[in-house]
N, C-alpha and C positions, 0 to 999 in steps of 0.2 A: 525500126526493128528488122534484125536481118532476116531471110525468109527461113532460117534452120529452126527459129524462137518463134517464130508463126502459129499458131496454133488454129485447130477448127473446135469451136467450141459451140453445144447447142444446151436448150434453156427449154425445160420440159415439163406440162403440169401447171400450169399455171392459167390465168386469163388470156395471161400477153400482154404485148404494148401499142397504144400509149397505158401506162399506168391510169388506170379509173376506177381500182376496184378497192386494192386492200395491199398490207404486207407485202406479199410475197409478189406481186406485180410490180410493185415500188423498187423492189429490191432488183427484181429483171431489169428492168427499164436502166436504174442507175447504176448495176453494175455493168450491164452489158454494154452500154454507151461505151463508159471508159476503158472495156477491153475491146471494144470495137476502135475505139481512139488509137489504143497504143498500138494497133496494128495487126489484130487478131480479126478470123473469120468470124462472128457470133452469125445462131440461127436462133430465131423466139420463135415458138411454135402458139398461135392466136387465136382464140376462140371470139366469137361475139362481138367484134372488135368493129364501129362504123366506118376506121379509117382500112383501107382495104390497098392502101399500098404494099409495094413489095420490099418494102425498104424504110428504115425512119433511127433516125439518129444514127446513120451507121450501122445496123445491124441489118440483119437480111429477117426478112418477116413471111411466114408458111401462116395461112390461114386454114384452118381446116374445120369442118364443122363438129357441133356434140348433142348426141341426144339432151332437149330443153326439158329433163327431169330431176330434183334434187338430188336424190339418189344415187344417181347416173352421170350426168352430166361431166362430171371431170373425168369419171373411169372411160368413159366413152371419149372423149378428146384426146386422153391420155395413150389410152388403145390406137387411135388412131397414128396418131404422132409417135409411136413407137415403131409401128409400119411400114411408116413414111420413112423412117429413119435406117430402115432395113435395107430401103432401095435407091438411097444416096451417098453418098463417099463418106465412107465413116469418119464420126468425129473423134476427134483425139482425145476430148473432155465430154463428159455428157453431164448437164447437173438438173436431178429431176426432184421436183419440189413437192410435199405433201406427201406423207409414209402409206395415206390412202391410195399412191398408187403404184406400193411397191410391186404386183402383181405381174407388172411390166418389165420387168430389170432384167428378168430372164431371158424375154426376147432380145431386148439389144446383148446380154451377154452372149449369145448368140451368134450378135453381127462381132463381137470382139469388142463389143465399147469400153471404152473406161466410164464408171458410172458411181457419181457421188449424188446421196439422197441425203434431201433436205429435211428434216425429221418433225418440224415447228416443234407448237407446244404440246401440252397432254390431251388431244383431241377428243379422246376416251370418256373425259371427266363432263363433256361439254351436255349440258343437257338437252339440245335440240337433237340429238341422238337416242332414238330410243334402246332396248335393250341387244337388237340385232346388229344395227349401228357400232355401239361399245364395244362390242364381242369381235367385229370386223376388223374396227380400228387398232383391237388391242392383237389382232393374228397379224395384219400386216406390219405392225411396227417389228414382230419378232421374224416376220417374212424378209424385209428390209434390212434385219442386220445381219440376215444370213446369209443376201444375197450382195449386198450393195460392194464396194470397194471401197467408199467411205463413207461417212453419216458427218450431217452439220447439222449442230446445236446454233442456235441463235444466244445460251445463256447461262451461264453455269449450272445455273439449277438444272434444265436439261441434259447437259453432259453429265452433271450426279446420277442423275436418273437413268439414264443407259449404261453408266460403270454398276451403279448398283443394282440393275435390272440384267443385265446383260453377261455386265464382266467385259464391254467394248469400248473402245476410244472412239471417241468424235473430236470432228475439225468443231473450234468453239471460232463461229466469224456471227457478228453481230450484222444488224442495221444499223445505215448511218441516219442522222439527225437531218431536217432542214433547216435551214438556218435563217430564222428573219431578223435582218439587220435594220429593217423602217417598221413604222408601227403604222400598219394596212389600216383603213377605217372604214375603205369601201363598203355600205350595207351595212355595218353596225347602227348608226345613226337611222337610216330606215324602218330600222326594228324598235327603234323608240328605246337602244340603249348608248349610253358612254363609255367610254376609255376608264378600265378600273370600275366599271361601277356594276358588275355581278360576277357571279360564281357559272362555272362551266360544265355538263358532261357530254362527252359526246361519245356514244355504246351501242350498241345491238342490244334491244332490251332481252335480254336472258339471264336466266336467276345468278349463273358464273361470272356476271360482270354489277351484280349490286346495285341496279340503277332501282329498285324497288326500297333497301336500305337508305341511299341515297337521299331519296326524296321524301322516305318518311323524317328520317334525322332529320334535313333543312326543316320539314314543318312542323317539328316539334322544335325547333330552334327560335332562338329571339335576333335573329338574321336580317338586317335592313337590307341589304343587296339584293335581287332577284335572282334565283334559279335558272338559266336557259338550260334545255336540256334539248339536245341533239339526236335521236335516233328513231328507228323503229324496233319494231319485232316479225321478220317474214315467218319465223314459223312456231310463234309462241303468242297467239291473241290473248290467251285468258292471262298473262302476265303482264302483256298493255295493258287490258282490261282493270288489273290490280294497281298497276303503276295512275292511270287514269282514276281508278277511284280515289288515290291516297291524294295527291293532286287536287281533285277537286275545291271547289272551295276556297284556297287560299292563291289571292291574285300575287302573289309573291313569284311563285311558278309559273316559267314556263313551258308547256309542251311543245316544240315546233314541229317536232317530224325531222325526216332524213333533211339534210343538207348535202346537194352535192354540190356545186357551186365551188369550184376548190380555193379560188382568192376568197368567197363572203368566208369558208371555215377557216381562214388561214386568220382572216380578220379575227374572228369569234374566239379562237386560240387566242390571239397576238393581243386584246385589248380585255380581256376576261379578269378579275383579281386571282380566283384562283380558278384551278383546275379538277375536279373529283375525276378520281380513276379508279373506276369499279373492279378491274379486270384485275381475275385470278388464277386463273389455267393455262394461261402461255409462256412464253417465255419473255423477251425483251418485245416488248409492245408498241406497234409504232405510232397508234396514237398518245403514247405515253411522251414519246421523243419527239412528236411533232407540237406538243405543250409546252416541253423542254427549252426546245429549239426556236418556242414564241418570247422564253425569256417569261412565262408564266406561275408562279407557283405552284404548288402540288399536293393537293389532301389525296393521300393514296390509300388501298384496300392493302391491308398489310400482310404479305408476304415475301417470302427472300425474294422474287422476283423482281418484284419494285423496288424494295429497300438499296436492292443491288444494282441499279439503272440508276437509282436516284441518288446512290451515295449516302443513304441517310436523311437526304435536305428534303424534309418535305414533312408533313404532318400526315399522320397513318389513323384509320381505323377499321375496326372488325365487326363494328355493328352500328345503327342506327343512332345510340347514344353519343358514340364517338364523333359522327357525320352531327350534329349538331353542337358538340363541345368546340370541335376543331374550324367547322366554319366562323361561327362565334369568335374564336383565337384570334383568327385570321385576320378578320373587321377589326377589333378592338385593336390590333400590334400592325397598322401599316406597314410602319417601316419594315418592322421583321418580313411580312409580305414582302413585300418591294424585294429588300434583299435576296431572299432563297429563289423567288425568281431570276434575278442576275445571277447563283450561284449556276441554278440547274442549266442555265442558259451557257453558262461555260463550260458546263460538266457537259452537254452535247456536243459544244462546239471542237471542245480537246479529243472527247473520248470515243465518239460516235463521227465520225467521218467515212463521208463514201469511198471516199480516195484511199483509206487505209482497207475498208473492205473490199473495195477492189486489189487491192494489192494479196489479199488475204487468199479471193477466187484466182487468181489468178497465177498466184504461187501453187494451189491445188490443183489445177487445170495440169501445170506441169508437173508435178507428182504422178499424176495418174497420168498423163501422156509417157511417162517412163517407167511405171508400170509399177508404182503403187498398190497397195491394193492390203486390205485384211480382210480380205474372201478367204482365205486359207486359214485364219486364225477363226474366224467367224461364222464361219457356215455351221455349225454342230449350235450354236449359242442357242439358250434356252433361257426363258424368263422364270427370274427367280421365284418362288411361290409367295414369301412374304411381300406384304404391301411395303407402296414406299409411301414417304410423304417428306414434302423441302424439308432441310434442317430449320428450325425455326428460328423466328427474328430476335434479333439482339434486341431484348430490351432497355437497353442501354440509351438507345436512339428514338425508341415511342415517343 
């Protein structure tokens, strides 16, 4: 890359890398690798992070620390790393992740940044927010589209949501899938399970991702496979508490707790029959893609979200009844199993690639290094007063 196509591009709001946490670090890591590849400057700015190099896969790594409060904790890393960014050679591209922490955009507009925010999904809805929370989340999304120079959607439904909330465009750049081409076993067999022979969820127990549905359906189901069930809850006990009551009793389930271990989940994905995916308030979910990309099938919580990640292929419901009809399905019709697994599995491998979403930041990086920008159209934008909610699912495809 000749050095005119160079660009300095930095990665802000986030964990950092190595990826260990979630989405939006996943997406650092492997986008930034590859624009560090083709010969760009990337900066990742690093909170928490035990490897404490200055440097990893190519990118140049800023640690800096954050107030250890939930509340707090990313506006304060985010704050800082804004700072920071005041007092080193401006970057050409700046891409700051989470509309939590639009508050910032102003300082680097400041330094002259070019500055695209990452917008995830409807944060707003999530209920480990209490009422102060929502009220925040929903001021800085309209702060963010006033200030930013661009906004990325991860998902159509999100880019509907800011046309029809807004009246704004968003860059629509997805996540990519991982892709596993062998079937991992490491640790499955430890747990006293098989290849194919249970049902999977792996969630943050909170009421927006249905692991409490979930697990009543399976145990009101006539289900011979077991249950594993993947997560916790840091800031919701009395919904453990609920998820543990319903549970009780029936040795069919089981509770394991967090898994971090990223080969045992990979495994637990990759040999699982099917997949349940609770999640309803984001947009393209990468737990969703990382099931996909196991070559797993998919009982999904049905919203355009999923339906549209999944293509269709997969088995959907909206309530507890559903979550036992469909697990049921699923046992009784292997092969059909079998298949929609090979299907989703290529529908990650085609459609969700990191190489295309690198291609995607990348193209933006140079938009707004040339000076991009719908701060001029956008700064006045005002959220519209009626609610929104996805267009609903084709029922065609239930």
């Amino acid at each position: 890359m000749s050095n005119s196509n160079r660009l300095t591009i930095a990665m802000v709001g986030t964990r950092g890398v190595p990826a260990a946490y979630g989405g939006f670090e996943t997406a650092v890591e492997e986008v930034g690798r590859r624009l560090a590849d083709r010969g760009h400057d990337v900066v990742v700015y690093t909170r928490g992070s035990e490897h404490r190099e200055k440097e990893y896969l190519g990118m140049k790594v800023v640690h800096l620390p954050a107030v250890p409060v939930k509340q707090v904790e990313t506006l304060s890393h985010t704050g800082l790393s804004a700072l920071h960014l005041c007092f080193r050679r401006r970057p050409d591209a700046t891409f700051v992740f989470n509309a939590a922490n639009s508050p910032f955009l102003p300082l680097l507009r400041l330094r002259r940044a070019a500055v695209a925010l990452h917008m995830d999904g409807l944060e707003w809805r999530r209920s480990k927010w209490g009422p102060r929370g929502r009220a925040y989340y929903r001021w800085a999304e309209q702060f963010g589209v006033r200030t930013a120079d661009a906004l990325i959607a991860d998902a159509p439904g999100i880019a509907d949501y800011y046309r029809h909330q807004f009246d704004v465009p968003t860059e629509m750049i997805r996540y990519g899938a991982p892709i596993l081409e062998e079937l991992p076993e490491r640790g499955v067999a430890e747990m006293g399970l098989t290849s194919g022979g249970y049902h999977l969820v792996v969630a943050r127990f909170e009421p927006e991702n249905h692991v409490l549905e979930i697990v009543e359906g399976y145990r009101d189901s006539d289900a011979k496979l077991p249950l594993v069930v993947v997560g916790s809850a840091p800031y919701s006990a009395g919904y453990t508490q609920e998820i543990q009551r319903v549970a009780e009793g029936d040795e069919r389930i089981r509770l394991v707790g967090g898994v971090y271990d990223q080969e045992l989940l990979d495994a637990l994905y990759a040999n699982a029959m099917t997949y349940l995916h609770g999640h309803s308030v984001g947009g393209t979910n990468p737990s969703l893609l990382r099931a996909m990309g196991a070559g797993t099938a998919v009982i999904g919580f049905d919203v355009p979200f999923n339906r549209e990640v999944l293509d269709g292929n997969g088995w959907f419901f909206t309530d507890a009844a559903d979550v036992a009809a469909q697990v049921l399905a699923a046992e009784t019709d292997q092969d059909l199993t079998a298949s929609r697994g090979k299907i989703v599995q290529e529908i990650a491998r085609t459609r969700f690639r990191w190489d295309d979403v690198a291609d995607e930041y990348e193209a933006l990086a140079h938009r707004l290094a040339e000076g991009s920008s719908i701060h001029r159209s956008a700064r006045r934008a005002r959220r519209r007063t009626t609610d929104w909610s996805p267009a609903p699912a084709d029922p065609a495809t239930r």
